[in-house]
N, C-alpha and C positions, 0 to 999 in steps of 0.2 A: 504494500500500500504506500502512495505518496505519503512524504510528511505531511504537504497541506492539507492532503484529506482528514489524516487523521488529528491535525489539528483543528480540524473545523469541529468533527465528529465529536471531540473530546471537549470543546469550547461549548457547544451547543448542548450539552448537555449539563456543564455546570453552570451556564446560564439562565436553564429551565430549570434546574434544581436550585438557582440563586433564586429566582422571581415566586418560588413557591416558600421559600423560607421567610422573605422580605412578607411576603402575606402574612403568615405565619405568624412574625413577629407584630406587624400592626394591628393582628386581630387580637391577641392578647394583650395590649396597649389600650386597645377599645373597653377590654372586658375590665383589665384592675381602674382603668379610668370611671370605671360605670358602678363602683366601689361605693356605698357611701360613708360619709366621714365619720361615723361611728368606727370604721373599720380602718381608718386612715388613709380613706382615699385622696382627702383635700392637701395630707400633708407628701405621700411618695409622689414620686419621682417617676412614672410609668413611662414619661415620652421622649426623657433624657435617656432612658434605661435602653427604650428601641433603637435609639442611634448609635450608641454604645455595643449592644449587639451585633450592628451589622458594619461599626468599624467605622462610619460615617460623617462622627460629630466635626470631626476639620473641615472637611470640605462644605457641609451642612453651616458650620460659624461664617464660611465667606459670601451667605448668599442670603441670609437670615438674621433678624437680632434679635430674636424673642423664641425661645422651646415651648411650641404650644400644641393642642391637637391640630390644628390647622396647619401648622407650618412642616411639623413634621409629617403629616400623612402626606401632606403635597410633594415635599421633598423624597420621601421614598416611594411614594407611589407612582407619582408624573414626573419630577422635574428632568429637564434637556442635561442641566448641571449635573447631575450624579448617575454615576456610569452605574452604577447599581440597584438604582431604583427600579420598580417592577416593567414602566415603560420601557427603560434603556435597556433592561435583561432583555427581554420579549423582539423588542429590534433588533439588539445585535443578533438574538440566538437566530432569526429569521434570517439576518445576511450571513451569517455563517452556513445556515442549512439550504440557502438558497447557492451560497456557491459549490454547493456539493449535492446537488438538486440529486443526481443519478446514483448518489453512493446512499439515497434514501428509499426506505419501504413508502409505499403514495401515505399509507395511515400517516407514516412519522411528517411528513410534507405538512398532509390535511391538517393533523394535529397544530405545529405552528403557523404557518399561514395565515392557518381560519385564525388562531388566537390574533395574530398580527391585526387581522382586518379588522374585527372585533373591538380589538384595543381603539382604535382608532375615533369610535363610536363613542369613549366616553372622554376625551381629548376637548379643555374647552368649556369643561360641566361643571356643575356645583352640585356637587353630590349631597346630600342628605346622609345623614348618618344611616340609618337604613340602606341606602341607594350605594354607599361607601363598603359596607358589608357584604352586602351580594357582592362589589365587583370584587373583594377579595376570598370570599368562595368562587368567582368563578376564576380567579388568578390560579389557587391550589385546584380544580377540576383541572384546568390546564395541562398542569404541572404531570397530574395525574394519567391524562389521557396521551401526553405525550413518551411518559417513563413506560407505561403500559404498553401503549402500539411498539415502542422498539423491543422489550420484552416477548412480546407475542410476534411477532414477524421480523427479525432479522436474523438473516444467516449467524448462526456459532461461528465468526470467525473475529479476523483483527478489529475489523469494523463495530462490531459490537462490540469486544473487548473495550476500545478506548471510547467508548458512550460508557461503559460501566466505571471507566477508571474514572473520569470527571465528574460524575455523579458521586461514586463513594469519593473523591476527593473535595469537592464540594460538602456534604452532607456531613463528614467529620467535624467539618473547621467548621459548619453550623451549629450543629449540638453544642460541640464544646464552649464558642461563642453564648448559647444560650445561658448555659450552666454555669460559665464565669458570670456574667451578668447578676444574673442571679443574687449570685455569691457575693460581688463585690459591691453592685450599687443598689439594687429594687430596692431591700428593705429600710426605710429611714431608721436613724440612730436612736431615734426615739419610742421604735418598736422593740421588744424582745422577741431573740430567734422561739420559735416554736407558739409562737402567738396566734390570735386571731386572722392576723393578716398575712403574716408569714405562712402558715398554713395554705390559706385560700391562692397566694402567687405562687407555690409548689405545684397545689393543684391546679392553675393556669401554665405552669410551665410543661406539665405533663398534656396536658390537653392541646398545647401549640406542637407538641408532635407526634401527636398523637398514639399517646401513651399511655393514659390513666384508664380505660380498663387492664391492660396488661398489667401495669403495677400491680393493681390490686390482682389481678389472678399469680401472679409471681410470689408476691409476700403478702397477701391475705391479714392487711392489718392496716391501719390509718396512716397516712400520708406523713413519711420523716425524712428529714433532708438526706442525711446520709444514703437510704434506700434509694430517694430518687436518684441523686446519684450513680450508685450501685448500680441502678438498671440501667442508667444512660451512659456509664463508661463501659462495665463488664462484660454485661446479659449479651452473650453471643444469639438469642433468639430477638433481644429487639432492633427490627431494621434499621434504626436511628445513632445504635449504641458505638461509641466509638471503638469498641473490640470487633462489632461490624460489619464496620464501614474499613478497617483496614484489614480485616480478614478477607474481604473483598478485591483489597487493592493486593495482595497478597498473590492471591489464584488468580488475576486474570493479568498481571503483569508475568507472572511465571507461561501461562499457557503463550505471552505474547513471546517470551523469551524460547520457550517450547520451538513453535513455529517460527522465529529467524534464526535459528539455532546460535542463540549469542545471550549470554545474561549481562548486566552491567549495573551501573551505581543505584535506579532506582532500585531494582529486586531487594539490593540489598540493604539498604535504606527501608524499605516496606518491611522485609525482614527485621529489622532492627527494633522496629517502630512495635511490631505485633509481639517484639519479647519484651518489650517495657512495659507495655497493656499486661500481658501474662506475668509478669514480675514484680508488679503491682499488689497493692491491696486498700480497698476502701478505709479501714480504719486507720492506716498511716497516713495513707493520704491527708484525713481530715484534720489528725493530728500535728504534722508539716503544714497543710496550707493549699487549700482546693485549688486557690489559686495558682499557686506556681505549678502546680500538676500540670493546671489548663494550660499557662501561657507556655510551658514546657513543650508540652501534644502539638499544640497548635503553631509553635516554630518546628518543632520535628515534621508536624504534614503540610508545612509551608516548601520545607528543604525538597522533603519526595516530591510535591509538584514542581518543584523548581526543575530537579531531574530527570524528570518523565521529561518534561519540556525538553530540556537539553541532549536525552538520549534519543526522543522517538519525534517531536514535533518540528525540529527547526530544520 
């Protein structure tokens, strides 16, 4: 396979996988905002906390002077400004897919295209809160229907391969994004961990990826940080969990190396990455510091995509 194809393949797919997290993130923004102040809604931080999630607040400070619901759902929803917002995902991942029109199943086409066209319809609008919620259900059905059709119709080969590796590459640096958020900014100083409100943002953090039936059928007890955790780094069964999402990158970088009969820095990079996940354990973790855990994970699965890029895309 070309490099560019498979840089398109690979690009297009952690774009579709960006534009469904960035939903994700705004809609549980919506929910702790919708809080009332009995619970501490008036005092957190919900819209700082979404920028923060998706890495965004610099470039968001040069075009904005006020973090408000308004400013930020604009900013990650529509703006031209932020390469990451669900419009710029959805465009790029459309020019990307569109210059590799032939190395697509017509579903995978249909799937962004139609989303493309679609988008275009609410460009312009003054959404209602209500009106703002749908279109981010229909952002995640998107997401959905596009991860699906390549799933269901594309050849087991290179091609598919590097859709999977962007997605799990993508989908790691999400979670873990989530979970440091979390950790470091949602709950105001003035809440205590295991509270009323702390509580209920666990149970919104499980819910933005869709996780909280599993939780509870995994450990069968009331909502603790450390558990959600637990199930979002470890739990080899949840799609989301960053043991995963690099067991993923794992097998399908191996099968890549299989078929050119050449292994190189990322294998062993992914390798690396899946014995520190295995070498792990939640309660040191939380004892050290969730945090450096995450910021640790998420330069180590910055490094692996830097080397995919540099062994297979350029």
């Amino acid at each position: 396979m070309l490099s560019r194809t498979a840089d398109n393949l690979y690009w297009l797919s952690r774009y579709a996988e960006r534009a469904d997290f960035v939903a994700r993130i705004l809609d549980a923004a919506h929910r702790l905002a919708a809080l009332p102040s009995s619970y501490g809604g008036r005092a957190s931080n919900e819209w700082a906390s979404a920028l923060e999630s998706t890495g965004d607040a610099d470039e968001f400070k040069k075009h904005y002077d006020a973090v408000n619901e308004h400013t930020v759902c604009d900013f990650l929803a529509f703006s031209r400004h932020n390469p990451s917002s669900i419009r710029s995902c959805i465009e790029t991942a459309r020019e990307n897919a569109r210059s590799i029109r032939t190395a697509l199943t017509t579903e995978m086409w249909d799937a962004i295209n139609g989303a493309w066209l679609e988008l275009r319809s609410y460009e312009g609008r003054e959404l209602s809160r209500d009106e703002f919620s749908q279109f981010l259900d229909w952002v995640k059905q998107v997401s959905l229907a596009f991860d699906g059709s390549a799933y269901r119709t594309m050849l087991r080969n290179d091609g598919y391969w590097f859709t999977r590796l962007g997605m799990a590459i993508e989908r790691a640096d999400n979670t873990a994004r989530i979970l440091d958020v979390k950790y470091q900014i949602l709950l105001p100083a003035s809440e205590r961990v295991g509270g009323t409100l702390d509580y209920f943002q666990w149970t919104t953090i499980l819910r933005e990826v869709s996780a909280f039936n599993a939780y509870h059928w995994v450990y069968r007890e009331s909502i603790k940080p450390v558990l959600v955790a637990d199930l979002l780094i470890f739990n080899r069964q949840m799609p989301r969990s960053l043991t995963n999402c690099v067991g993923m990158l794992v097998e399908h970088l191996d099968l890549i190396a299989d078929s050119y009969g050449r292994r190189g820095e990322s294998q062993r990079l992914a390798s690396n990455l899946r014995s520190y996940l295995h070498n792990a354990d939640i309660d040191r973790i939380f004892a050290s510091g969730l945090h450096e855990f995450i910021e640790a994970f998420i330069g180590e699965n910055n490094k692996l995509g830097a080397a995919i890029s540099d062994q297979y895309l350029i």
